[in-house]
C-alpha positions in Angstrom: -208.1 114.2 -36.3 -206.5 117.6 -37.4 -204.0 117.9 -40.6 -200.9 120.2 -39.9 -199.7 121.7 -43.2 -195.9 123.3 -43.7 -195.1 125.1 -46.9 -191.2 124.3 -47.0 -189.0 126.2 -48.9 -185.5 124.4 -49.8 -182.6 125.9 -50.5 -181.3 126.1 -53.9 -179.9 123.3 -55.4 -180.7 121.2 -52.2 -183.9 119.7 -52.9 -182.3 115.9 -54.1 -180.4 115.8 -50.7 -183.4 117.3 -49.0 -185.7 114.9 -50.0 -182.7 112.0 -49.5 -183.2 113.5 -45.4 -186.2 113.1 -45.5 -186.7 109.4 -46.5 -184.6 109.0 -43.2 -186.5 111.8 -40.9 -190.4 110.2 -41.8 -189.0 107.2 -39.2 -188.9 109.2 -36.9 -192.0 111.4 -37.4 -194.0 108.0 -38.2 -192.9 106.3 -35.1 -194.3 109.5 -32.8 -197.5 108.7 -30.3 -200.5 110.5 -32.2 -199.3 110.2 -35.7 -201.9 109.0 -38.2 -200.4 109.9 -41.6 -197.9 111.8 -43.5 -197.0 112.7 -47.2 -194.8 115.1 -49.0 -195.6 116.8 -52.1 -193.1 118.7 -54.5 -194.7 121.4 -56.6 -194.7 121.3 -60.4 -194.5 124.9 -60.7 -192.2 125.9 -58.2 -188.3 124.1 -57.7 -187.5 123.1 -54.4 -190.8 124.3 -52.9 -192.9 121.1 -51.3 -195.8 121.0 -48.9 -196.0 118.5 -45.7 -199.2 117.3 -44.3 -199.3 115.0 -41.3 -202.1 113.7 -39.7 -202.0 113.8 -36.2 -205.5 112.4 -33.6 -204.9 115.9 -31.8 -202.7 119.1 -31.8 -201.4 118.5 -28.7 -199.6 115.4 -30.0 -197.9 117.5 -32.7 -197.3 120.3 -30.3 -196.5 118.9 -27.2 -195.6 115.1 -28.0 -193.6 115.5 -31.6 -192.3 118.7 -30.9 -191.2 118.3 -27.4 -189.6 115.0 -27.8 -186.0 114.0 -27.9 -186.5 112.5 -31.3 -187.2 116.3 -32.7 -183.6 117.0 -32.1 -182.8 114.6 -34.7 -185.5 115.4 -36.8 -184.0 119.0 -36.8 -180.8 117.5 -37.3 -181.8 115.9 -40.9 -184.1 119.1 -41.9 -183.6 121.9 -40.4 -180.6 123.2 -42.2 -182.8 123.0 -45.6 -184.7 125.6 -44.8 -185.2 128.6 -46.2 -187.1 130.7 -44.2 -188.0 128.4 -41.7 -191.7 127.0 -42.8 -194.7 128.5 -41.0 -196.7 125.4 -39.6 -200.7 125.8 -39.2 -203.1 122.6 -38.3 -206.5 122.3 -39.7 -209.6 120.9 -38.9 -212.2 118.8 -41.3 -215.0 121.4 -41.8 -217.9 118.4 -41.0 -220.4 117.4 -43.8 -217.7 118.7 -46.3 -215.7 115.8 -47.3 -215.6 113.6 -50.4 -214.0 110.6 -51.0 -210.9 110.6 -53.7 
């Protein structure tokens, strides 16, 4: 399992229709082959700033299945034009014997 993390920066004044987008775009992103899990957090500190963590079995399927399907056209469709600057996406990997349960 690997965790992708995206640091998304809205623009001003868009984060109610943003997050509106998104209640329609997690369909899509839930309904992808190698999807585990997905949540979206919106910072206390910091208006229209949120952080996206999916749960994917392997990068490829991010990589390669999400991100190459057609589905990701709509997916940009409903988010893309939020964005700003585009997020920088990274994937991460559960550093064994290090985990705790919440």
């Amino acid at each position: 399992m690997i965790l992708e993390a995206a640091l998304l920066h809205i623009r001003t004044g868009e984060s109610v229709a943003f997050e509106a987008a998104f209640l329609q775009a997690q369909a899509i992103l839930s309904s992808m082959p190698g999807y585990l899990s997905h949540e979206l957090q919106r910072c206390l500190e910091r208006d229209g700033h949120f952080l996206l963590l999916v749960r994917w079995d392997n990068v490829a399927a991010h990589e390669e299945g999400f991100r190459k399907s057609s589905q990701y056209q709509d997916w940009k469709k409903l988010l893309h034009h939020f964005y700003d600057p585009f997020p920088t996406v990274l994937h991460y990997e559960l550093v064994q014997g290090n985990s705790i349960g919440i």
